[in-house]
C-alpha positions as a printed NumPy array, in Angstrom:
array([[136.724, 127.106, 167.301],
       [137.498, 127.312, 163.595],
       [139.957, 124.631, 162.821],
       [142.842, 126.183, 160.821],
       [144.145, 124.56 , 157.471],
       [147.043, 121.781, 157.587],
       [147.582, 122.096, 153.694],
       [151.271, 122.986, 153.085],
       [152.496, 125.229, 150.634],
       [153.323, 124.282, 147.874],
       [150.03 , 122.227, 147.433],
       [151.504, 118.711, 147.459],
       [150.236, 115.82 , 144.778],
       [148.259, 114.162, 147.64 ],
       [146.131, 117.664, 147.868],
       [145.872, 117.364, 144.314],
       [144.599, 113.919, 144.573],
       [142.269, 114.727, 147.062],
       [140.694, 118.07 , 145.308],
       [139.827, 115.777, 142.193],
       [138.104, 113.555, 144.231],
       [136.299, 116.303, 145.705],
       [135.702, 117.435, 141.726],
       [134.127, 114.737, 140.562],
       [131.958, 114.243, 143.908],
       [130.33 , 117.517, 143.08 ],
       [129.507, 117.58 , 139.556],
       [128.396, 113.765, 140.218],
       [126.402, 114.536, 142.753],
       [127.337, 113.388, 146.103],
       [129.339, 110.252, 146.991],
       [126.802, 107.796, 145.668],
       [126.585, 108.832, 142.522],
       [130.559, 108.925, 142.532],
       [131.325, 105.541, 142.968],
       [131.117, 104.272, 139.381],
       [133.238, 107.549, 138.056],
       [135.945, 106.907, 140.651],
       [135.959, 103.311, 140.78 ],
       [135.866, 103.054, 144.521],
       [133.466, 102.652, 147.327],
       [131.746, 104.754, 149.026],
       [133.047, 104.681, 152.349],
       [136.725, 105.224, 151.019],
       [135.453, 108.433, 149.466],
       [133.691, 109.541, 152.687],
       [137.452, 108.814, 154.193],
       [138.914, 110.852, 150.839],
       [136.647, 113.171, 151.973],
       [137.033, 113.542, 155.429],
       [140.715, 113.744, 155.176],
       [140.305, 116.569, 152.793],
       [138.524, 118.707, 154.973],
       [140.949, 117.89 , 158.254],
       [143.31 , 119.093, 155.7  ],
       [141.719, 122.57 , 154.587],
       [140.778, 123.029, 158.242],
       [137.076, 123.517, 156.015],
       [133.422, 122.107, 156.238],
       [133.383, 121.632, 152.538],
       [129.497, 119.47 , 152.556],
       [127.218, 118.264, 154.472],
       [125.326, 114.332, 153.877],
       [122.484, 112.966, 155.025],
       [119.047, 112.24 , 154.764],
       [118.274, 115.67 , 153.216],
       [121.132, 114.367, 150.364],
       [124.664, 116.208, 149.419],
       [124.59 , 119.505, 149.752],
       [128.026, 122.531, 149.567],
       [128.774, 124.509, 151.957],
       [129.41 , 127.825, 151.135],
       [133.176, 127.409, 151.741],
       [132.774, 124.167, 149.783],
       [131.177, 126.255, 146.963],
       [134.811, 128.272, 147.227],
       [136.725, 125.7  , 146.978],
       [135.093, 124.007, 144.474],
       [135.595, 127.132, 142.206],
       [139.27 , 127.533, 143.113],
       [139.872, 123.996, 142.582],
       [138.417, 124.225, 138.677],
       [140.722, 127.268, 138.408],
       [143.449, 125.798, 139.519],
       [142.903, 122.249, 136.942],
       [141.976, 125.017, 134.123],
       [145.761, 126.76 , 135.156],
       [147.394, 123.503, 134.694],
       [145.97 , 122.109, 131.948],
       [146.995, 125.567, 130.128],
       [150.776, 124.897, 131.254],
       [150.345, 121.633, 129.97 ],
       [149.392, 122.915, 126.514],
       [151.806, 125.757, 126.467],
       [154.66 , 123.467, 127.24 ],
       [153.601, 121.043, 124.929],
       [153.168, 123.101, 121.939],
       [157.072, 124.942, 122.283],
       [159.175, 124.136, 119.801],
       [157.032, 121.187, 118.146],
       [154.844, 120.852, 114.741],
       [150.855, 121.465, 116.041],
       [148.711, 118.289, 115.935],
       [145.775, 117.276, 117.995],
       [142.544, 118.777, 116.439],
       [141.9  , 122.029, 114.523],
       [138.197, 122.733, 115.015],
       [136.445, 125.464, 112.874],
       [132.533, 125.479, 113.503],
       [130.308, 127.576, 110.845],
       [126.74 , 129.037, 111.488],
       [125.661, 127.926, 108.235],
       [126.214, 126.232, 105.203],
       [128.743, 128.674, 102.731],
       [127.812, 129.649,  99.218],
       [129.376, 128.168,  96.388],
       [132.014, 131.261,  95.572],
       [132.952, 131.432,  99.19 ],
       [133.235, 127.213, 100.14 ],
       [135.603, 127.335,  97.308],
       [137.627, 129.814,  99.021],
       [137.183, 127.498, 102.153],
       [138.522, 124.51 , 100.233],
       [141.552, 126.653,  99.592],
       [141.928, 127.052, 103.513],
       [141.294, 123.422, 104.162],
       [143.887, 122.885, 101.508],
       [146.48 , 125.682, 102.721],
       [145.961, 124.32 , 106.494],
       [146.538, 120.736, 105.476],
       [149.352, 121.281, 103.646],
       [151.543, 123.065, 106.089],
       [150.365, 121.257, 109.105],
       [150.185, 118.146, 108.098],
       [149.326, 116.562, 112.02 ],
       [146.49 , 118.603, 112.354],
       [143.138, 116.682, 112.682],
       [140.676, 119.243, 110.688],
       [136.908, 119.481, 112.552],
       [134.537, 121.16 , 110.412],
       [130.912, 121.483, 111.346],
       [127.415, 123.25 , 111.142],
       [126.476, 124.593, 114.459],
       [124.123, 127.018, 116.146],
       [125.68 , 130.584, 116.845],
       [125.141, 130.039, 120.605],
       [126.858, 127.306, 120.44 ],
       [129.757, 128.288, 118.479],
       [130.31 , 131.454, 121.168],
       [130.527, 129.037, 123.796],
       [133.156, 126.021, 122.647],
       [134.943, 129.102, 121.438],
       [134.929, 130.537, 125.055],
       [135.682, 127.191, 126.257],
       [138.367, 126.96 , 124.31 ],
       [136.958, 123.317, 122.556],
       [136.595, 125.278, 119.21 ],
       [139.552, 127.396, 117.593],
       [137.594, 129.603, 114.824],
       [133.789, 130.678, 114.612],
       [132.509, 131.864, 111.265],
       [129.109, 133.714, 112.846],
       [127.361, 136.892, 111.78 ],
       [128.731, 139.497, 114.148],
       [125.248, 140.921, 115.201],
       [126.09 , 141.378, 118.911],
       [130.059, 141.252, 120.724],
       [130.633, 138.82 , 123.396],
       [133.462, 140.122, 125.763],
       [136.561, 138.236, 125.221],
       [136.191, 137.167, 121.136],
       [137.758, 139.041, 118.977],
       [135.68 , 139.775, 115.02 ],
       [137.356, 140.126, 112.014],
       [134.933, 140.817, 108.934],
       [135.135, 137.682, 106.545],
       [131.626, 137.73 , 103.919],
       [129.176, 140.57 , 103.316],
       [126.734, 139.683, 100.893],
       [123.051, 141.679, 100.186],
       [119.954, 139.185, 101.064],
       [116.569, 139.668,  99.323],
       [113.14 , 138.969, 100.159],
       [111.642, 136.124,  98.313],
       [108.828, 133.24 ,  97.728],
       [108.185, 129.827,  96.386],
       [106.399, 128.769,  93.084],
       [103.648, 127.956,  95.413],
       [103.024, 131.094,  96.726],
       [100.29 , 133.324,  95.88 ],
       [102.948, 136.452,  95.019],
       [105.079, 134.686,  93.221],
       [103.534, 135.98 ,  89.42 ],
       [102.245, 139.297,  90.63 ],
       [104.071, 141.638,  89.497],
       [106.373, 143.839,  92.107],
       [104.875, 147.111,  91.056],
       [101.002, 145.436,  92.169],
       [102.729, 144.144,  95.783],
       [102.241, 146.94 ,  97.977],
       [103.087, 147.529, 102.014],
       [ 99.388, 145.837, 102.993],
       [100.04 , 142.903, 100.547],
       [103.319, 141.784, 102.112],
       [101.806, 141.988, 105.518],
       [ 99.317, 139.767, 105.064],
       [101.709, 137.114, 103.81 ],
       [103.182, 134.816, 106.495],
       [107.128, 135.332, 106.813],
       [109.911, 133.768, 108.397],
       [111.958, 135.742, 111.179],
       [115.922, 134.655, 110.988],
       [115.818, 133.876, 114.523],
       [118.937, 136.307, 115.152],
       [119.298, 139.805, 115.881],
       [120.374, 141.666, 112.426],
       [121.362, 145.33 , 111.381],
       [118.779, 148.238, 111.357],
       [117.93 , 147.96 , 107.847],
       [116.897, 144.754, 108.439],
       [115.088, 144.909, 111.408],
       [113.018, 148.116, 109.697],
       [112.111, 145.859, 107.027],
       [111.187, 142.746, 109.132],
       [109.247, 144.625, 111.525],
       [106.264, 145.484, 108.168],
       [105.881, 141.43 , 107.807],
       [103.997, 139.092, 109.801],
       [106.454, 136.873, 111.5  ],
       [104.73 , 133.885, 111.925],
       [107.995, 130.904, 112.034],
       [112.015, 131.189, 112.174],
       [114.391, 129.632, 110.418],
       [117.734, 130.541, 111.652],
       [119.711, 128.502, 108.971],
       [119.706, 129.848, 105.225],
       [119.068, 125.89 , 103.821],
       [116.232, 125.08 , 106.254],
       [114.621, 128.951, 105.34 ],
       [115.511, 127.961, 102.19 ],
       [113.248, 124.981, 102.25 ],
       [110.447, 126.807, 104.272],
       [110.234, 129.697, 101.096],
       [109.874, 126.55 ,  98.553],
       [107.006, 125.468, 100.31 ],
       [105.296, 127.731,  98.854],
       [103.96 , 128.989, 102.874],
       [106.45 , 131.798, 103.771],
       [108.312, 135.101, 102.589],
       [111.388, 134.563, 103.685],
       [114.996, 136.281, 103.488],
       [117.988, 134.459, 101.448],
       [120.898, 135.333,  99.625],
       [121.258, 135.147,  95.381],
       [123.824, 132.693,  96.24 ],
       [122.535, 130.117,  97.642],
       [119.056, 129.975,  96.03 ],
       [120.648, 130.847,  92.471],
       [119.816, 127.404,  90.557],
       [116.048, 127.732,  91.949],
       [116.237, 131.236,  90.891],
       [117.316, 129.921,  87.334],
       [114.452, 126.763,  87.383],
       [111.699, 129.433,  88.126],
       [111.102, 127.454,  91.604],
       [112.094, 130.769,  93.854],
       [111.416, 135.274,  93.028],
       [113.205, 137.903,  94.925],
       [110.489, 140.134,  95.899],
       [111.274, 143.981,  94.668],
       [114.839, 143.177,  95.277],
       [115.764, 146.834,  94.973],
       [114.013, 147.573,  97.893],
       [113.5  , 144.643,  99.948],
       [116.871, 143.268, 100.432],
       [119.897, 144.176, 103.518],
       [123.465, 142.966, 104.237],
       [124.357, 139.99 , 105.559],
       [128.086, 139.861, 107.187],
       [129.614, 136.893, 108.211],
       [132.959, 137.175, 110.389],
       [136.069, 135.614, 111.74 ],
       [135.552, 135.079, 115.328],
       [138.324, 133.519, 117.768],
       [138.92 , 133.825, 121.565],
       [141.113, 136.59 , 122.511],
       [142.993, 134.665, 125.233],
       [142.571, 130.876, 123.129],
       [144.27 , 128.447, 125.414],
       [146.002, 127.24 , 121.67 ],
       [147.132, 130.289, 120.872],
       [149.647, 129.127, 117.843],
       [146.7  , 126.839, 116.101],
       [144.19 , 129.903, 116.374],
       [147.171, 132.225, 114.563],
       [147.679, 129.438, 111.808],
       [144.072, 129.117, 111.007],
       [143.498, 133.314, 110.745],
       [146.237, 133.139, 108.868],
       [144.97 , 130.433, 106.361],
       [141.782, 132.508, 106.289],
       [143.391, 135.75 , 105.79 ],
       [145.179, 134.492, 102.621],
       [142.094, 133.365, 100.835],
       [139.453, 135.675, 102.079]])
């Protein structure tokens, strides 16, 4: 006979207590593996444990020789119980932020390093944003568009700037940077003095090229799809550095390979022809947890952009 659930309502600070054990038990691993987060011995947490489950009126695991394993109610609970931390930290944050000057961090992650025209306009941000909120902590960093999608969704990053090649369900895009991109070689490379009108459709696919290693418009995928993609460089200064060796055709923009351009060290490559848009957006979580910081910062951007 199914043994039914002693757990009053309102959930009371002991069940509180007792789910958090349960928590950290489960992403450590089973109760062995628990004792050095918690601090306690294993035997109290089998008790912590036992007293839980009297509680919920619930198998929530089962222990033994075969190791720590959920149950599927335990998998339920487990799930409700992040939901319900998750729902309290938010009124945590919403209560803390009424009526008080933001502070803690402001963390804006970028795909890849800006060009010199547009990091000035981000110095004017970085300026704007420290001057009117002064108690922010400003986190700026390189990181991988995957990345950057996921500590927005998670709420541990506040503003993305990624190419908007593909929509995740529950950002929200706002176009920042569109700038053309253009086909180009090293010094080193065998194309680099013949002359564009002697570089024909054959000629650039026998040359190895570098794939940007994320999906991109149709005018760019037509035009990647005539070269032999033989490496991928996802980042414009680490393609950047793969086209100087003299090895690979790769895709950059005037921008950021100008100086070379100017040295004679990098060619576009029929840059009438060969050449597509690259956009670079805005991106921010439609529900963001810190809803007034993520306002502030488009904002900031909006004013300089």
């Amino acid at each position: 006979m199914k043994r039914s659930s002693v757990i009053p309502k309102p959930i009371t600070e002991y069940d509180l207590r007792l789910l958090r054990i349960f928590k950290t038990v489960v992403e450590s691993g089973g109760f062995a593996a628990a004792e050095s987060s918690l601090n306690v011995t294993r035997s109290t947490i089998s008790v912590h444990m036992s007293n839980l489950e009297t509680r919920m009126g619930l198998t929530l695991c089962r222990r033994g020789r075969g190791g720590f394993a959920l149950t599927e109610e335990g998998q339920q609970v487990y799930h409700a119980a992040l939901t319900l931390f998750d729902s309290m930290t938010d009124f945590s944050f919403l209560v803390s932020n009424l009526g008080k000057a933001m502070s803690g961090e402001l963390v804006i992650l970028c795909s890849d390093q800006l060009s010199g025209e547009y990091q000035k306009k981000l110095a004017r941000v970085i300026a704007k944003i420290n001057q009117q909120a002064g108690n922010l902590h400003l986190v700026l960093d390189i990181e991988s568009l995957a990345n950057i999608e996921q500590a927005l969704l998670a709420d541990k990053a506040h503003v993305g700037l990624i190419p908007p090649y593909h929509n995740i369900d529950g950002l929200e895009y706002a176009p920042l940077v569109s700038e053309p991109i253009f086909l180009c070689c090293g010094k080193d490379h065998p194309l680099f003095s013949v002359l564009d009108s002697d570089i024909t459709e054959t000629t650039l696919e026998q040359q190895q090229a570098i794939h940007p290693g994320i999906e991109i418009d149709h005018m760019g995928q037509e035009q990647l799809r005539h070269l032999n993609l033989s490496a991928r460089a996802y980042q414009f200064e680490t393609r950047k550095v793969m086209v100087m060796s003299g090895c690979y055709l790769g895709y950059l923009p005037q921008s950021q390979i100008q100086q070379e351009l100017n040295r004679g060290e990098i060619r576009l490559i029929k840059p009438d022809k060969l050449n597509y848009d690259f956009n670079l957006s805005l991106v921010t979580k439609k529900s963001a947890r810190e809803k007034k910081k993520v306002q502030f910062a488009k904002e900031s951007f909006a004013a300089e952009f």
